[in-house]
C-alpha positions as CSV (number, residue, x, y, z in Angstrom):
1,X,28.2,30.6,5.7
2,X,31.3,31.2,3.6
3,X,30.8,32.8,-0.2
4,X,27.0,32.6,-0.3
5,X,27.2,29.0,-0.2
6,X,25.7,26.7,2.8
7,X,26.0,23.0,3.8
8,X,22.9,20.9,3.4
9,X,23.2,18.5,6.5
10,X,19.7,16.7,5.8
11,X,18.4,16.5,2.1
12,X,15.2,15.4,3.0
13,X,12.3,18.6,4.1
14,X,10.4,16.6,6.6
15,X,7.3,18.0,8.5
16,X,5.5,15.9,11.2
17,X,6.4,12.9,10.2
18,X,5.7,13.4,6.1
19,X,8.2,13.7,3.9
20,X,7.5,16.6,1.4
21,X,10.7,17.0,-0.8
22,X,14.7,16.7,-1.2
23,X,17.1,19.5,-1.9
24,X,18.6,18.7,-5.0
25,X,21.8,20.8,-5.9
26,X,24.4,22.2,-3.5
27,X,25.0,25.9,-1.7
28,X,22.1,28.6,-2.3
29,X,21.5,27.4,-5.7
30,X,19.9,24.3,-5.2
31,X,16.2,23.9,-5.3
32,X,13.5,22.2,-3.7
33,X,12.4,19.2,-5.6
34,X,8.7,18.0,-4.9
35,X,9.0,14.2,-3.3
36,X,6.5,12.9,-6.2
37,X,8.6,14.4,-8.4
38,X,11.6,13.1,-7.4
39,X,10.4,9.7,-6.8
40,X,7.8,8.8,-10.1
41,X,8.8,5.1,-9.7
42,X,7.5,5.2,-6.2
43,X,3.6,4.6,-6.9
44,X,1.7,4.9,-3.5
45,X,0.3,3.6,-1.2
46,X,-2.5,1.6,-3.8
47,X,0.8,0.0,-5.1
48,X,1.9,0.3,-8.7
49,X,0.5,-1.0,-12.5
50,X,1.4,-4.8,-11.9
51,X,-0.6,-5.2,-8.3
52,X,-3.6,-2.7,-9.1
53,X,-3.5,-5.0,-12.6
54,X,-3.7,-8.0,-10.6
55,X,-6.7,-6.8,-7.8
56,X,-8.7,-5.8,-11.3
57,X,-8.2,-9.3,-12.5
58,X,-8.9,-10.7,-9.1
59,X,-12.1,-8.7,-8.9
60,X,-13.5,-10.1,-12.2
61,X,-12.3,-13.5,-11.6
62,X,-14.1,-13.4,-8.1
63,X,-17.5,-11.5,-9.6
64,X,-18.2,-14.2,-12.1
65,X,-17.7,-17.0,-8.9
66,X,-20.7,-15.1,-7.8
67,X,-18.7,-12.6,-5.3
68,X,-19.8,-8.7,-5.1
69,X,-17.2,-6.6,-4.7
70,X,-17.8,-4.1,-2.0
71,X,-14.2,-2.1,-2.0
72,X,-11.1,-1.9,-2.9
73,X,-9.5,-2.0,-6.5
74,X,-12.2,0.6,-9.1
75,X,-14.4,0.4,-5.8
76,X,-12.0,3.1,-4.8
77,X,-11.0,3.4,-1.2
78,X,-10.3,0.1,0.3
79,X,-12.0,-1.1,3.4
80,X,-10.8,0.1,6.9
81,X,-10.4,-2.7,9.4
82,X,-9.7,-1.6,13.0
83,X,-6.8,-4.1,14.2
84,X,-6.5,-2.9,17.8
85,X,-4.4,-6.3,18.6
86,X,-2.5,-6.2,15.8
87,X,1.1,-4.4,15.1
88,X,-0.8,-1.2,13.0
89,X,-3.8,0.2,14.4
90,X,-5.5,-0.5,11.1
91,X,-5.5,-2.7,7.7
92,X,-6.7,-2.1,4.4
93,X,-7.3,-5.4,2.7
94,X,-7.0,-5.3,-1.3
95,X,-10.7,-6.9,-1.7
96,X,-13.2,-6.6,0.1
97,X,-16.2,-9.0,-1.2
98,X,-19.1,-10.6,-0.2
99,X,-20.6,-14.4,-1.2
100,X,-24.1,-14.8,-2.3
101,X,-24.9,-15.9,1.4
102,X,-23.7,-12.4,2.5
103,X,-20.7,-13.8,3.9
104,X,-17.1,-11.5,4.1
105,X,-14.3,-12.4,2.1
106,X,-11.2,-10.6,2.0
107,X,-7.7,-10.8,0.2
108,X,-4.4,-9.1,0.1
109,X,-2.8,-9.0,-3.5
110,X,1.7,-8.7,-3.2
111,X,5.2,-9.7,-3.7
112,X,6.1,-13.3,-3.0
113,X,9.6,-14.6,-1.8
114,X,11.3,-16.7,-4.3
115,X,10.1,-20.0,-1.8
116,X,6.4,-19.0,-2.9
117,X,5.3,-17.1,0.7
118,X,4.1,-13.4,0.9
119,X,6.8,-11.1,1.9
120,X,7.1,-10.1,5.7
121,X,4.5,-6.7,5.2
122,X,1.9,-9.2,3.3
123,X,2.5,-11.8,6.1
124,X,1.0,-8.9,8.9
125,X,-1.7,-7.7,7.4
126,X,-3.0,-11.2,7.1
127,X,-2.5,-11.8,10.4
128,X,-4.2,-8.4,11.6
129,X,-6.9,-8.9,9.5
130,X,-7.7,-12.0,10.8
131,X,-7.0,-11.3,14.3
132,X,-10.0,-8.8,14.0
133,X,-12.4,-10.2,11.8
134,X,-12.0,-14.2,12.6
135,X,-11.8,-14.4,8.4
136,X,-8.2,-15.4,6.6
137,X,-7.7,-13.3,4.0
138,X,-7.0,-15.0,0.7
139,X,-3.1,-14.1,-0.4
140,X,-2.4,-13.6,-4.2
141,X,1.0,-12.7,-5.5
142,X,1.3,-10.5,-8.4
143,X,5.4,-11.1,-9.0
């Protein structure tokens, strides 16, 4: 330290592997900025206005073809579907729904590439989900 000042060599306050704010500023005066703070156009992990929009629409669109929803979207926490085969030990599909016959149906709402397929993240968790329940989730783009 020279002057009271010191050199911020990593912005980021990370603790076991969760990322809890940035130091915004330089020397002693800067402050610690909360990471929600700092990032309000990140919306979390249930994704932002257009794809929540688009599960709700999706779940009224599927509940008057006779589906139930069972989680996911105003549910509240989406279902958990062990993937022990698949690249994440776990998937959450965006719907989770049964048919009048009690069958499972699941679907992942998300971005599209401009050649009309769901981006590389959308692309796994069909796969996974599918790899461990024998059912292809339905894909529905919201972009």
């Amino acid at each position: 330290l020279t002057g009271g000042a010191c050199a911020v060599f990593a912005p980021y306050i990370v603790a076991g592997g969760t990322l809890l704010g940035r130091w915004a500023g330089a020397g002693l005066g800067g402050e610690l900025v909360d990471w929600l703070e700092a990032s309000a156009d990140r919306p979390g992990s249930r994704g932002g206005e257009a794809h929540q929009g688009k599960i709700e629409e999706r779940i009224r669109q599927l509940e008057s073809d006779g589906y139930t929803d069972i989680a996911g979207g105003s549910k509240g926490p989406e279902e958990r579907i062990p993937t022990p085969d698949g690249s994440k030990e776990h998937r959450r599909p965006d719907i989770s729904a049964k048919d009048a016959a009690g069958d499972r149906y699941y679907e992942q709402v998300g971005r599209q590439t401009r050649g009309g397929t769901p981006v590389s993240r959308e692309r796994g968790a069909i796969r996974d989900i599918e790899g461990a329940t024998g059912i292809r989730p339905r894909f529905t783009p919201y972009n």
